[in-house]
C-alpha positions as CSV (number, residue, x, y, z in Angstrom):
1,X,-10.1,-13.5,8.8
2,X,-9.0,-9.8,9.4
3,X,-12.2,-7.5,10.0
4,X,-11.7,-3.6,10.3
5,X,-14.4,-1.1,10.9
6,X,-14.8,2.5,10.0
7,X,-16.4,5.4,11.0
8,X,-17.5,8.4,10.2
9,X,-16.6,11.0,13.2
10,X,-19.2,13.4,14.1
11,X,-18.3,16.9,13.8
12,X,-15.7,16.2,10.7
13,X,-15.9,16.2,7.2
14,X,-14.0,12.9,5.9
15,X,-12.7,12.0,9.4
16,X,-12.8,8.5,10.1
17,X,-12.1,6.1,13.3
18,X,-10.8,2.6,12.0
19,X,-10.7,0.0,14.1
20,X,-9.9,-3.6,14.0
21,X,-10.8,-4.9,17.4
22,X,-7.5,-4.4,18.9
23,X,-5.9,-1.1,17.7
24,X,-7.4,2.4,16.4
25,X,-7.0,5.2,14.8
26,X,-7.9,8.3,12.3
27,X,-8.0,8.3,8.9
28,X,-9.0,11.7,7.1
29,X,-8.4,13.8,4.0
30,X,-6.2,16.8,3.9
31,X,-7.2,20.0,4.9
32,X,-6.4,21.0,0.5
33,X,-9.5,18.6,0.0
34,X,-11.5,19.8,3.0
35,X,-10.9,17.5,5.3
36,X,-9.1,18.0,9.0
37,X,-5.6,16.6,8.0
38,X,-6.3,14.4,11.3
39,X,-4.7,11.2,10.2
40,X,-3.3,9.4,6.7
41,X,-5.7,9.8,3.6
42,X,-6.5,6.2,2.2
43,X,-3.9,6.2,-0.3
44,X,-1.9,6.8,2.2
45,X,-3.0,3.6,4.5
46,X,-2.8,1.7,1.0
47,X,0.8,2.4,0.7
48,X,1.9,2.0,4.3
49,X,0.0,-1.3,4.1
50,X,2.1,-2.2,1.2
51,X,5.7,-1.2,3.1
52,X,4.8,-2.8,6.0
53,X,4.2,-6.0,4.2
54,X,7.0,-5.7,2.5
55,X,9.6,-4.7,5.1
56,X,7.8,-7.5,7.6
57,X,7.9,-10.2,4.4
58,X,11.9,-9.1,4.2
59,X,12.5,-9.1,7.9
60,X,11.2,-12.5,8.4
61,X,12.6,-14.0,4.9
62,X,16.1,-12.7,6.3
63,X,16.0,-14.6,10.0
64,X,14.4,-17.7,8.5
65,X,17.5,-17.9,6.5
66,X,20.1,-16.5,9.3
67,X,20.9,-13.2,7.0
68,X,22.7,-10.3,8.5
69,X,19.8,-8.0,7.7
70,X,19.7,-5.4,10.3
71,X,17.0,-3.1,9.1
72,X,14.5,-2.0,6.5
73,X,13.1,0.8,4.9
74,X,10.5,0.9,2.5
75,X,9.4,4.3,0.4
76,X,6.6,4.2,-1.4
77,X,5.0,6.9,-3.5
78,X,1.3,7.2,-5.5
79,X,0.6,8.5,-8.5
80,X,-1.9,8.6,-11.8
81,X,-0.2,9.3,-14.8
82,X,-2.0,9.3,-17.8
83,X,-1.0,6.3,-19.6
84,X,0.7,7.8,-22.9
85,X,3.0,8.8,-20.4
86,X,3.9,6.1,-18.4
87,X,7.4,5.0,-19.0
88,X,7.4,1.9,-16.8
89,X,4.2,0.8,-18.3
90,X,3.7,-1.7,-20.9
91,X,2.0,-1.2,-24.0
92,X,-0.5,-3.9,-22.8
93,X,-1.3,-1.6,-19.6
94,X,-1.3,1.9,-21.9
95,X,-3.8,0.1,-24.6
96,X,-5.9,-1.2,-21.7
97,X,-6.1,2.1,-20.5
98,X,-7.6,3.6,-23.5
99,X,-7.5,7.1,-25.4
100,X,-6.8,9.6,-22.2
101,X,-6.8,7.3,-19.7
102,X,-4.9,7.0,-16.4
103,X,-2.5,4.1,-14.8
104,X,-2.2,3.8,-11.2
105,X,1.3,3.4,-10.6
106,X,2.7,2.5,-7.1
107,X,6.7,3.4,-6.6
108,X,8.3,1.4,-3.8
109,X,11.7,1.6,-3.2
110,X,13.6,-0.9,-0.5
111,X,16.4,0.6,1.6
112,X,18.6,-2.5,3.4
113,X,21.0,-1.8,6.0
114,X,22.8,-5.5,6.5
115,X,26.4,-7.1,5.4
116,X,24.7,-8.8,2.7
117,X,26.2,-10.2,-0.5
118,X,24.5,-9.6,-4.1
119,X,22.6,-12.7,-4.4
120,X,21.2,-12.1,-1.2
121,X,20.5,-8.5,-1.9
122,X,18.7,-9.9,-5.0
123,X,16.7,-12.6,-4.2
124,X,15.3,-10.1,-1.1
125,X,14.1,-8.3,-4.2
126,X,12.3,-11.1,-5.0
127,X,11.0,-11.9,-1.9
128,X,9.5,-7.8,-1.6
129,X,7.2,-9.4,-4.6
130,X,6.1,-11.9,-2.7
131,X,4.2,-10.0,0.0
132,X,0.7,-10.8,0.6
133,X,-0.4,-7.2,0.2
134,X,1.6,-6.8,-2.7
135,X,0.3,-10.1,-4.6
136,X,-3.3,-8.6,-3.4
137,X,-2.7,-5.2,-5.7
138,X,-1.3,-7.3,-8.3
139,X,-4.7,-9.9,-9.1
140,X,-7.5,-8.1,-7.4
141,X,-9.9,-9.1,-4.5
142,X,-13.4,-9.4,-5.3
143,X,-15.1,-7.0,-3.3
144,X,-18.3,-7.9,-1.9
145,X,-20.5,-4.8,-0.9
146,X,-24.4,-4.8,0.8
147,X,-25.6,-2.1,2.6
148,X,-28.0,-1.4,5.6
149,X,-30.0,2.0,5.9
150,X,-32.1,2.7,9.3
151,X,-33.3,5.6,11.2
């Protein structure tokens, strides 16, 4: 079971220490927004989860098989559109969405660097679906929350 705590840092305005036991670092919010621009905002850490899932998912697909895959590069960009215009969306997702309403929608795009041949090429496209983080964002987690409050 992964477990990661965060923080609020004293002295800050959004700054955050996460920590999962082993490793740490800052989180914040730009200084646009009022934070410190001291670390990645939490989009941010969402889409860097999601590349390194995806490039790890890749990178291990490739040796299991013995593919030439020498490296990868995954770019990922955030953004809410409102859903009347979302071209990549369906008509499911913009009726979901409602009268005004917004889609999330997460642009990843996978650079390979490898003398691979086209089905190979292709069914690493597959695979870069099959990342646990990426199956996550696709059916949700249920998210569990209590709280605590003392002096």
């Amino acid at each position: 079971m992964e477990k990661v705590t965060v923080q609020t840092l004293a002295d800050h305005n959004y700054a955050l220490f996460v920590n999962d036991g082993r490793h740490g670092f800052v989180a914040d919010e730009p200084e646009e927004v009022g934070g410190d621009g001291l670390g990645p905002n939490p989009y941010e850490l969402l889409l860097a989860a999601l590349g390194a899932c995806t490039a790890m998912t890749l990178v291990m697909y490739a040796r299991r098989k013995e593919w030439p895959l020498y490296e990868v590069s995954v770019h990922l960009e955030h953004e809410r559109v409102f859903a009347r215009d979302c071209e990549e969306c369906t008509a499911e997702e913009v009726e979901a969405a409602g009268p005004g309403g917004r889609i999330e929608v997460i642009r990843r795009h996978v650079s390979l660097r490898g003398d691979l041949d086209d089905a190979q090429v292709a069914r690493l496209l597959e695979i870069a679906d099959r990342c646990p983080v990426h199956r996550t964002l696709q059916h949700p987690p249920k998210v569990l929350t209590s709280i605590a409050c003392g002096p």
